[in-house]
C-alpha positions in Angstrom: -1.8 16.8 6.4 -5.6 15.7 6.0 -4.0 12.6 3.9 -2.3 11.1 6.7 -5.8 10.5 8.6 -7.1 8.6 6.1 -8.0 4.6 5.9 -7.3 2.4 2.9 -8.1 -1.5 2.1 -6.9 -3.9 -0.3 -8.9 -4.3 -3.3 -10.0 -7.9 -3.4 -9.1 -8.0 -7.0 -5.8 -8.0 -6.1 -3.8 -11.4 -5.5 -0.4 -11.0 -3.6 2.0 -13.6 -3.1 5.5 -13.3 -1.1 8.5 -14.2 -2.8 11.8 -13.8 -0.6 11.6 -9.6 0.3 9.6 -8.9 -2.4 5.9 -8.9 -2.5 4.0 -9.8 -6.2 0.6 -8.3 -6.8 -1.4 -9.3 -9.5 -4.7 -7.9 -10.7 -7.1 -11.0 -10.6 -9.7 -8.9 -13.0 -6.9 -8.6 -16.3 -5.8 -11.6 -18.4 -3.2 -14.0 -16.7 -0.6 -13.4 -19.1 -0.5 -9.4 -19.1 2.9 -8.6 -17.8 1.8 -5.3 -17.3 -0.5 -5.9 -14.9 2.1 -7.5 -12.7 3.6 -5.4 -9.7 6.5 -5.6 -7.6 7.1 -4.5 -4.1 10.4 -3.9 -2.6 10.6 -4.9 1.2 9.2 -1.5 2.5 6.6 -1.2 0.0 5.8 -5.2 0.8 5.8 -3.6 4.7 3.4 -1.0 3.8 1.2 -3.4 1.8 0.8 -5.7 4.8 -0.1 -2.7 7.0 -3.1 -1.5 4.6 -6.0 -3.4 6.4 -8.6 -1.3 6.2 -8.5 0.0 10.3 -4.8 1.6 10.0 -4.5 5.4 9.2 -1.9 6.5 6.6 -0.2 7.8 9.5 0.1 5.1 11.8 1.3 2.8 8.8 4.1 5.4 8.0 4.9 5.5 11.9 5.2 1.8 11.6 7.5 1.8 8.6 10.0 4.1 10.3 10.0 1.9 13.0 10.9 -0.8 11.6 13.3 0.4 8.8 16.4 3.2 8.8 14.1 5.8 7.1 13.3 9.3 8.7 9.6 9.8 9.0 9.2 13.0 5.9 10.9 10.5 3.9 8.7 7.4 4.8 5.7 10.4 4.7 6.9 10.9 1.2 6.8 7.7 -0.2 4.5 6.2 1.4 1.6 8.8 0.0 3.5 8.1 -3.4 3.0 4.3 -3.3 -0.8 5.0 -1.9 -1.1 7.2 -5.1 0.4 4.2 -7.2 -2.1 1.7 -5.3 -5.2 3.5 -6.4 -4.1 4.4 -9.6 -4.2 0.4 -10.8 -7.3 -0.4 -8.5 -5.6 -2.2 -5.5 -6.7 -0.3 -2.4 -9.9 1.5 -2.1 -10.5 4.3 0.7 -12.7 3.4 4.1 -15.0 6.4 4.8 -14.3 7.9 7.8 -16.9 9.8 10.2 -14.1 12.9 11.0 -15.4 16.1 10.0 
């Protein structure tokens, strides 16, 4: 899937913070006290987050994440291109050109 080979960064409008398994993102660019612009990620979507780093293809990050969880890899495929989708959709990962044809 041509997805998979694509590279993504974190937006540096995002602020994330660690709370116990759970991983808070807040927009930095909305007002402080829009609760609607704060996220939460569970501990496999914290995982992922903390793989995007802007030299990590979609499919090595999945390939990490069913490493380290009890998830099969169509499964981790699966949501892992649904949380990407999610991540661009409110601005907090932007794609890194790539020079594959």
């Amino acid at each position: 899937m041509h997805s998979l080979g694509r590279i993504f960064q974190k937006d540096s409008s995002i602020v994330s913070r660690r709370v116990a398994d759970e991983v808070i993102l807040v927009p930095i660019r909305r007002r402080a006290g829009d609760v609607e612009s704060i996220y939460t990620l569970n501990q496999v979507g914290a995982r992922a987050w903390e793989l995007i780093d802007g030299t990590r293809r979609v499919e090595e990050i999945r390939d990490r994440i069913v490493a380290e969880f009890e998830v099969s890899q169509e499964n981790a495929e699966e949501d892992l291109l649904t949380l990407l989708e999610q991540f661009n959709e409110i601005g907090a990962i932007t794609e890194v050109p790539t020079h594959e044809a």
